[in-house]
N, C-alpha and C positions, 0 to 999 in steps of 0.2 A: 401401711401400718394396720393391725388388726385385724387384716385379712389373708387367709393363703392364696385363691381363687384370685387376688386381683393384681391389677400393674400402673400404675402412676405412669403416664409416658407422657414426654417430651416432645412434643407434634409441630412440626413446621409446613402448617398451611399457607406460607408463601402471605404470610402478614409482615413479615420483617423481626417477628417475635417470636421464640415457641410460648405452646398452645396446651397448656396439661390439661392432660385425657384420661380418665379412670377407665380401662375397660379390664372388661372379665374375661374375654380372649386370649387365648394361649400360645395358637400357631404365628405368634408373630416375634421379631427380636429387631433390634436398634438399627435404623437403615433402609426397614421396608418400606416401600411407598403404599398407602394405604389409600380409604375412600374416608374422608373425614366429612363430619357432616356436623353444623355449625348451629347457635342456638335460632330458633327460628324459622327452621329446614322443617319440613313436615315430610316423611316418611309415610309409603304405603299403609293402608289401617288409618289413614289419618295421627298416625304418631308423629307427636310434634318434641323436636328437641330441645330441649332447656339446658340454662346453666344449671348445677345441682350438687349436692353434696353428699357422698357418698363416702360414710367412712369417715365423716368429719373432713376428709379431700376434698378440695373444689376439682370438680368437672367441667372443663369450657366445651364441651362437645361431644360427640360419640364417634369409634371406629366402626365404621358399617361391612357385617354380614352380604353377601349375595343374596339370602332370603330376606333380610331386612330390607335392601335394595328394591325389594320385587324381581330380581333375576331368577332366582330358581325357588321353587317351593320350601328346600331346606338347606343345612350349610353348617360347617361345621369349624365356623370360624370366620373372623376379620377378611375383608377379601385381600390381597395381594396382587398389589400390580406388578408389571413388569418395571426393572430396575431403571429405564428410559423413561418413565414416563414423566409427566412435568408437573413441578412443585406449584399449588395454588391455583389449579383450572380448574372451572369446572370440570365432575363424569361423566 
């Protein structure tokens, strides 16, 4: 709500529960295995992830970039795993 740029998604990090995710990423749709990163996680840059509210939405997490990752220097969206890959392991 009150946003175009964003998406509320329904995340199953393999807790038993889905997991609502605010992100701002686009190339992704319902199904894809992503790289979910939890409150707590501290990301390249020393970015650390919080719970958060965005939009008056709660965020329990973030969908991680390949740049965000430290994989490549830039990206241009959520990374996308292969459809095998397994729910709730660690990357």
């Amino acid at each position: 709500p009150n946003a175009d740029r964003l998406t509320v998604c329904q995340v199953d990090a393999g807790e038993g529960a889905p997991r609502q995710i605010v992100c701002g990423a686009k190339n992704h749709k319902a199904g894809d295995k992503v790289v979910v990163t939890l409150p707590g996680a501290v990301l390249p840059g020393n970015f650390e992830i919080k719970k958060s509210k965005i939009r008056d939405v709660e965020s329990l997490g973030m969908l991680a970039s390949e740049s965000e990752l430290g994989l490549k220097k830039e990206s241009e969206g959520i990374l996308i795993l292969p459809a095998d890959a397994p729910v709730g392991k660690p990357f």
